[in-house]
C-alpha positions in Angstrom: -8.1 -2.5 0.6 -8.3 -5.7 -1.3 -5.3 -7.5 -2.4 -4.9 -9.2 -5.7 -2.9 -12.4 -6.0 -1.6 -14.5 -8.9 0.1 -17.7 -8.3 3.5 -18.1 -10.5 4.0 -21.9 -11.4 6.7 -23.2 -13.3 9.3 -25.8 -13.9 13.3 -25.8 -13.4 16.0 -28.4 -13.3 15.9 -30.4 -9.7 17.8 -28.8 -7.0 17.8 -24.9 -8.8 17.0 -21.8 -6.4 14.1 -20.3 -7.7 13.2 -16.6 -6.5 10.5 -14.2 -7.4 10.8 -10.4 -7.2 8.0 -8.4 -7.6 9.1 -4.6 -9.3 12.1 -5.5 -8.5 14.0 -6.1 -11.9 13.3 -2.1 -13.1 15.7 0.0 -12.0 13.5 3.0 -13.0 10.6 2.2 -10.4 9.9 3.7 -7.1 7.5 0.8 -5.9 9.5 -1.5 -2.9 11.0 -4.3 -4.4 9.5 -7.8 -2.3 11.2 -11.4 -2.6 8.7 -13.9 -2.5 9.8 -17.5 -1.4 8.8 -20.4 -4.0 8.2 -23.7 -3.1 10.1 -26.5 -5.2 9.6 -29.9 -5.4 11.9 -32.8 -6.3 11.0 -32.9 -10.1 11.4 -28.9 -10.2 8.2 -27.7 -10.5 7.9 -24.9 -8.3 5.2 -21.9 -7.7 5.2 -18.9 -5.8 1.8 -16.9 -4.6 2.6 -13.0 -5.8 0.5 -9.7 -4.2 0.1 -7.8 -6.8 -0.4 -4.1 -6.3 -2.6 -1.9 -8.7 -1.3 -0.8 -11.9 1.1 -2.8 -13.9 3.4 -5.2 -11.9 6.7 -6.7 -12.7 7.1 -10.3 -12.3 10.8 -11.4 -12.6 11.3 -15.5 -11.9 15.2 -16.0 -11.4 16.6 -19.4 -11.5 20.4 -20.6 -10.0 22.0 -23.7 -11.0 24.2 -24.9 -8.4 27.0 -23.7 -10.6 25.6 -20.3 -9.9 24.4 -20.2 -13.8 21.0 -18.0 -13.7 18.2 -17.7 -16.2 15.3 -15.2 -15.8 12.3 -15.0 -17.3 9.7 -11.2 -16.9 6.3 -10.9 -17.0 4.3 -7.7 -16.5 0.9 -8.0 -14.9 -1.9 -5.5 -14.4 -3.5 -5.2 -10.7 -7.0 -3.6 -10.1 
């Protein structure tokens, strides 16, 4: 089976968490959410490398201040 990927790329305040979930942000779905670790560096522009699966995928970025103030952001994807 081949595996379709899209890198996420972005850029947060310095020293924010940044997560990725894939389908994980719609209650309403039966896929398995998955966590995927970004890599930040020190001017906060991070990216994250996403398997998407086919069909429409849901992309949520989440990102925590060290207050533990979050801001998301959803995109929704189509895998072949």
């Amino acid at each position: 089976m081949k595996t379709n990927q899209v890198t996420v790329q972005g850029i947060t305040q310095p020293g924010n968490l940044v997560q990725v979930f894939l389908n994980g942000s719609n209650a309403s779905t039966k896929m398995k959410s998955h966590v995927y670790q970004t890599t930040i560096d020190k001017t906060g522009k991070f990216q994250s490398t996403v398997d998407l699966s086919q069909g429409n995928n849901s992309i949520t970025i989440v990102a925590t201040n060290s207050y533990g103030i979050s801001t998301s952001k959803v995109l929704t994807i189509n895998g072949k």
